[in-house]
C-alpha positions in Angstrom: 35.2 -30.6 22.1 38.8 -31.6 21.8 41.8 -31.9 24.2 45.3 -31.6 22.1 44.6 -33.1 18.5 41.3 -35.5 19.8 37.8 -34.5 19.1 34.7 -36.2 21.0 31.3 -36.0 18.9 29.7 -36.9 21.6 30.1 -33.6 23.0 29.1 -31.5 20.2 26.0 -33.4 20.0 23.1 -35.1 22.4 20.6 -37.0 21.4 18.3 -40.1 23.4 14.4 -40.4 23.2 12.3 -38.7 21.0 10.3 -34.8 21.3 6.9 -33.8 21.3 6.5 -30.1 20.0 3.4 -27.5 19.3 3.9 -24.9 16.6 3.4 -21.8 18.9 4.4 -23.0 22.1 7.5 -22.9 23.8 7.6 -26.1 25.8 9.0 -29.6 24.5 8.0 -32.8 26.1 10.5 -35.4 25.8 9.5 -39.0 25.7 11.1 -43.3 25.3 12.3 -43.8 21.5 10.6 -47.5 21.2 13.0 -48.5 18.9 15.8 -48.4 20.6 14.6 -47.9 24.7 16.3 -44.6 24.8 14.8 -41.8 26.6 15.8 -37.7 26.9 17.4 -37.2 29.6 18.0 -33.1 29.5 18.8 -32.6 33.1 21.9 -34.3 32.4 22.7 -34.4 28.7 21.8 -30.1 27.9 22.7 -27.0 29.3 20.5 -23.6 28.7 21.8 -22.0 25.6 21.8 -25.3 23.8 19.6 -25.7 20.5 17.1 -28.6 19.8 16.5 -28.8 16.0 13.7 -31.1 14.0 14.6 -30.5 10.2 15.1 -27.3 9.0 13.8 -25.6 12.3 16.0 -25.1 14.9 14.9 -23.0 18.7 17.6 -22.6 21.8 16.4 -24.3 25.3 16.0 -21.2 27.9 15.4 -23.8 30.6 15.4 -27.2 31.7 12.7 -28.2 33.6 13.4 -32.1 33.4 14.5 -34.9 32.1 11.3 -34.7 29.8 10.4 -30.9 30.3 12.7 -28.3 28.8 11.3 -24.6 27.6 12.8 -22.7 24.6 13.3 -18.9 24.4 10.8 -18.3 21.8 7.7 -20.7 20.4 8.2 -23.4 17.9 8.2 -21.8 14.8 7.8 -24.4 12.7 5.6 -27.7 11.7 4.1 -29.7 15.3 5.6 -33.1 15.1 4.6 -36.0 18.0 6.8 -38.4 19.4 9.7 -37.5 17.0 13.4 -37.5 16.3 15.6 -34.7 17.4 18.8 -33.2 17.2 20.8 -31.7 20.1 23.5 -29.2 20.1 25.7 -27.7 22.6 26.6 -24.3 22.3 30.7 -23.2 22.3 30.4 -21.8 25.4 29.2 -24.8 27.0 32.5 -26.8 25.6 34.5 -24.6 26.7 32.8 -24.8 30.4 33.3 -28.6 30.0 37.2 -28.2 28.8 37.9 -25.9 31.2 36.8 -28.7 33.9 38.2 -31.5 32.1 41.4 -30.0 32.5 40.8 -29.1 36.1 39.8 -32.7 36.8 42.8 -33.7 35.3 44.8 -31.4 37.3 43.1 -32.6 40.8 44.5 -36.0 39.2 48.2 -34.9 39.1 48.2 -32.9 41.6 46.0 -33.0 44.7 47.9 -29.8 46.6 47.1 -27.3 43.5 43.7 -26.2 45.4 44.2 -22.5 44.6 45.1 -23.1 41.2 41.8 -25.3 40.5 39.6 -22.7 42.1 40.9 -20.3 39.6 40.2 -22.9 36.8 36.8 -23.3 38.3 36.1 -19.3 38.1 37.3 -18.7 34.6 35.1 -21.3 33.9 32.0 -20.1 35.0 33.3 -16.6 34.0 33.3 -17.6 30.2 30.0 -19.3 30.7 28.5 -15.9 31.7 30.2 -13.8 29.3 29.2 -16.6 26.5 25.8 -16.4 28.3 25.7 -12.5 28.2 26.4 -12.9 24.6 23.9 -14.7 23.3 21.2 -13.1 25.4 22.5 -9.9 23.4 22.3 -11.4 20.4 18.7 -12.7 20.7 17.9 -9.1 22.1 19.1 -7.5 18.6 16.7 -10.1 16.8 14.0 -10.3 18.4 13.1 -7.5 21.6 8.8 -6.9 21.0 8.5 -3.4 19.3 9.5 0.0 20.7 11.8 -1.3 23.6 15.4 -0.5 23.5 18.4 -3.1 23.0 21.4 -1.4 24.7 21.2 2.2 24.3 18.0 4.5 24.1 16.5 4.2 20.8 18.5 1.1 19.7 15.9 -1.0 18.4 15.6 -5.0 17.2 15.3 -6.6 13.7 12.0 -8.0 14.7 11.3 -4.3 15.5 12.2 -2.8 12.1 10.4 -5.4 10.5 7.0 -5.0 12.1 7.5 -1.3 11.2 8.0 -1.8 8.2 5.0 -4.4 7.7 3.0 -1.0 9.3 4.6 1.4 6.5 3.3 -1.7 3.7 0.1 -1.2 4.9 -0.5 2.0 5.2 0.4 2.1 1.8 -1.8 -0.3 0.5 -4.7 1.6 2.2 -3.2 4.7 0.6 -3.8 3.2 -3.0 -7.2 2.1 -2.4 -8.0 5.8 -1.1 -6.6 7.4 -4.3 -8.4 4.8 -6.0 -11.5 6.3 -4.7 -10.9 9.5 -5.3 -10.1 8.6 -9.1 -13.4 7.5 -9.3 -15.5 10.2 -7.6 -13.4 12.5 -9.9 -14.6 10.7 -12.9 -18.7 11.0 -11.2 -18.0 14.6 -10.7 -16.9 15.1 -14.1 -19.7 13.5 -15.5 -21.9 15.3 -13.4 -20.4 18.5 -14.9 -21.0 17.5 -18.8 -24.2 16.9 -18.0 -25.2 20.5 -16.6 -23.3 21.6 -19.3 -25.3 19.8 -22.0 -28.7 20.6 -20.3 -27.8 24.2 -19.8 -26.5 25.1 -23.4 -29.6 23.7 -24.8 -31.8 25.6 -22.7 -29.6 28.6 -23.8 -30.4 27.5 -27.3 -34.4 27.1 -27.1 -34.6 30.8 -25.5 -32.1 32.6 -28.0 -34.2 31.6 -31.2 -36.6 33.9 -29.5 -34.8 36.7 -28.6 -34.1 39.7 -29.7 -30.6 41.2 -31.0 -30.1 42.5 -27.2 -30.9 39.1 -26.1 -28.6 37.3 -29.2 -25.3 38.9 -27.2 -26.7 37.4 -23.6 -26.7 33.7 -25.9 -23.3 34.8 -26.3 -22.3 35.4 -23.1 -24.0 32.0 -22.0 -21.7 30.2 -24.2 -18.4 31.9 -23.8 -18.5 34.0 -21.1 -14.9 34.3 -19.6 -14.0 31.6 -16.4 -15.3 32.9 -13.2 -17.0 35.9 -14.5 -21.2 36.4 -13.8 -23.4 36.3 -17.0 -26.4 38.1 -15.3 -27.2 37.5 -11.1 -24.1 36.5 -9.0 -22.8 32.9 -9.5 -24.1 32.4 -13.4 -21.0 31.0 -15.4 -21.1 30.3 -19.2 -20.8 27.1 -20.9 -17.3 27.3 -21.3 -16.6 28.1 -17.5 -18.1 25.1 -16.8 -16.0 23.2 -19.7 -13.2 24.4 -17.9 -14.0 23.5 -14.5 -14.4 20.1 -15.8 -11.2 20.2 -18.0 -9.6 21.4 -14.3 -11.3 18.8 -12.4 -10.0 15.7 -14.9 -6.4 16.9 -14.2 -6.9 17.1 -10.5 -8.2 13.4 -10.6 -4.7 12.2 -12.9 -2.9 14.0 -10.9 -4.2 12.0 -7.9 -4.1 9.0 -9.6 -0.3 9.4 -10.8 1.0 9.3 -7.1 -0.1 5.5 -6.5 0.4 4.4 -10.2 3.5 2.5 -9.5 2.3 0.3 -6.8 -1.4 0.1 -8.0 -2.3 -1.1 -11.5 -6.1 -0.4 -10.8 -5.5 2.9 -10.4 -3.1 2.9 -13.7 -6.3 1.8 -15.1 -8.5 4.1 -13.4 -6.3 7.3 -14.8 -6.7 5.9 -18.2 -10.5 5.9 -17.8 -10.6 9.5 -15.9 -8.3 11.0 -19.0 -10.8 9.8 -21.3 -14.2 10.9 -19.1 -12.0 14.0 -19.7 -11.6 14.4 -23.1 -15.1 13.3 -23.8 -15.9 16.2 -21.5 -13.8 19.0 -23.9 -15.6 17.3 -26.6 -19.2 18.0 -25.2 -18.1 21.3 -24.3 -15.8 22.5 -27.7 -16.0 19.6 -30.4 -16.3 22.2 -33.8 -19.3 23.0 -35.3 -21.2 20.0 -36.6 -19.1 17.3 -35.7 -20.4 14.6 -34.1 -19.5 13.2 -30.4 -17.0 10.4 -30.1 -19.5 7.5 -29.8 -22.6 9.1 -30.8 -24.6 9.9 -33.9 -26.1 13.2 -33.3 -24.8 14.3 -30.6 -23.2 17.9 -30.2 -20.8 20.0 -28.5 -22.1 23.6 -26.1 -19.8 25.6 -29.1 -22.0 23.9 -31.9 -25.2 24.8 -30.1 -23.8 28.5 -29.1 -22.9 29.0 -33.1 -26.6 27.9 -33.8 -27.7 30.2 -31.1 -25.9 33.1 -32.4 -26.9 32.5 -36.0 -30.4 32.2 -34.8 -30.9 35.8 -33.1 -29.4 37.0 -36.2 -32.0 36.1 -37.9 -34.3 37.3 -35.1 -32.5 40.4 -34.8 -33.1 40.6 -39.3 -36.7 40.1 -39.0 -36.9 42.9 -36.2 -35.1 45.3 -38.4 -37.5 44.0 -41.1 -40.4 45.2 -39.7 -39.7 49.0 -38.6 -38.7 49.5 -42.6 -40.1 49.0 -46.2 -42.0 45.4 -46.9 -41.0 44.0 -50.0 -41.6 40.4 -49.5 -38.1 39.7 -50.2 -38.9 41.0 -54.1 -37.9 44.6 -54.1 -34.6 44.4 -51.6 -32.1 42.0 -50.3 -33.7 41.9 -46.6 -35.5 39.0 -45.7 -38.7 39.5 -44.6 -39.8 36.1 -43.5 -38.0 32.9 -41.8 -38.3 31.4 -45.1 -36.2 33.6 -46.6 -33.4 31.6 -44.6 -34.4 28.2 -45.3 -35.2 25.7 -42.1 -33.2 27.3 -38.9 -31.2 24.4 -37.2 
């Protein structure tokens, strides 16, 4: 505080004794300073509004109890610390309060008839204390009012009440990725799932049409490449490329899925990878060319390899029938073959 060109420290500052505080409570116990036989004394030496600081960590007093009591407007945020030093500071508005009554003291001094005049002194005084007051309550109200209550206006809300939103919108997110992550990976089981019906059904096709006859050879047919969502014989039979590309369909649903989260989830980056592959293995079951091999495997081959072998196969079933309603030669007297040896080992 200053009067004309003199500034007192010891009325920006108060110190005396030494402070107990709790990390989570609001109340400060004040106690002797051994060292030098000080003690608080806040009845006298604070005003409400004033800060108390220990380091870094500094909490405004919202009332004094006594000289070794006071409570602050919002628990002790940092470290607890036992019998130790402090710092005290006095607000502006609380040097201005004590100006304004310096000056009326003064006043009283000089002139002991100016009654009216020091009353007025007194009331701007307190005046400026309550609009200082008002103030800061309004301040701490903008930081720090609990969630979903108004500051001023309706639907003015605090930082502290933005910030716990927006904590909420974090995690929802976070539970978001870890759903998406889950669906990645029942898309990838699914998929699986679908190869392997694929695989089991195109062989079966394959062991019946080496048997058949040429009105069976174009039912192997339709088995293999029967268009997408058509019937090959009772309602509901699909071919082994439908159910190719029902899988092919269900891979891209699953990256799909799995894009959304990417950039805030690397497990599910990693997930997609592993679904695009499961995926393209998948095509390769279902349409890898004729006699290639699978990606990872020795023998293993695609529905459209077994389908070609099944087509080739009631050809030959469909030769021998013809065969057999005209002329045996043995193979010796025409080109027709007459036997399965005629066409070598059938695959």
């Amino acid at each position: 505080m200053s009067f004309g060109n003199v500034i007192y420290p010891e009325n920006l500052f108060f110190q005396g004794g030494l402070i107990t505080v709790v990390n989570g409570s609001a109340t400060v116990t004040g106690s002797v300073n051994a060292l030098n036989g000080t003690a608080t004394i806040f009845t006298s030496a604070a005003l409400e509004g004033d800060t108390l600081a220990i380091g870094s960590t500094r909490h405004y007093i919202k009332d004094i109890v006594s000289d070794t009591e006071v409570l602050l407007t919002e628990p002790w945020s940092g470290p607890s610390a036992t019998n130790s030093a402090y710092t005290g500071a006095r607000q502006p508005w609380h040097l201005n309060d004590r100006a304004l009554a310096y000056k009326f003291a003064k006043f009283l001094e000089g002139d002991a008839s100016a009654s009216a005049t020091a009353v007025q002194a007194r009331d701007e005084a307190l005046a400026a204390r309550g609009d200082s007051i008002t103030a800061r309550d309004l301040a701490q109200a903008w930081a720090s009012r609990p969630v979903g209550q108004d500051v001023t206006t309706a639907g003015t809300r605090s930082a502290f009440h933005w910030a716990s939103t927006a904590s909420g919108h974090a995690t929802a997110a976070a539970a978001s990725a870890v759903s998406a992550a889950g669906a990645v990976s029942t898309g990838i089981t699914d998929i699986n799932a679908i190869k392997a019906a694929a695989v089991s059904e195109t062989n079966a096709i394959k062991a019946d049409a080496v048997s058949q006859t040429s009105a069976q050879r174009q039912l192997a047919a339709d088995w293999a490449e029967k268009a997408v969502d058509t019937d090959v014989t009772t309602a509901g039979t699909r071919s082994a490329k439908h159910h190719a590309t029902k899988a092919g369909e269900s891979a891209g649903a699953a990256a799909a899925d799995k894009a959304t989260v990417a950039a805030d989830k690397a497990i599910v980056v990693a997930a997609k990878d592993t679904a695009v592959d499961k995926a393209s293995l998948a095509q390769e079951w279902a349409e890898k060319p004729y006699g290639i091999a699978i990606t990872g495997t020795v023998d293993g081959r695609s529905a459209k390899h077994y389908a070609v072998n099944s087509a080739n196969s009631a050809a030959a079933a469909a030769a021998i029938v013809f065969a057999g309603t005209n002329l045996i030669d043995y193979g010796m007297i025409t080109d027709i073959p007459t036997d399965f040896a005629d066409y070598g080992t059938i695959p």
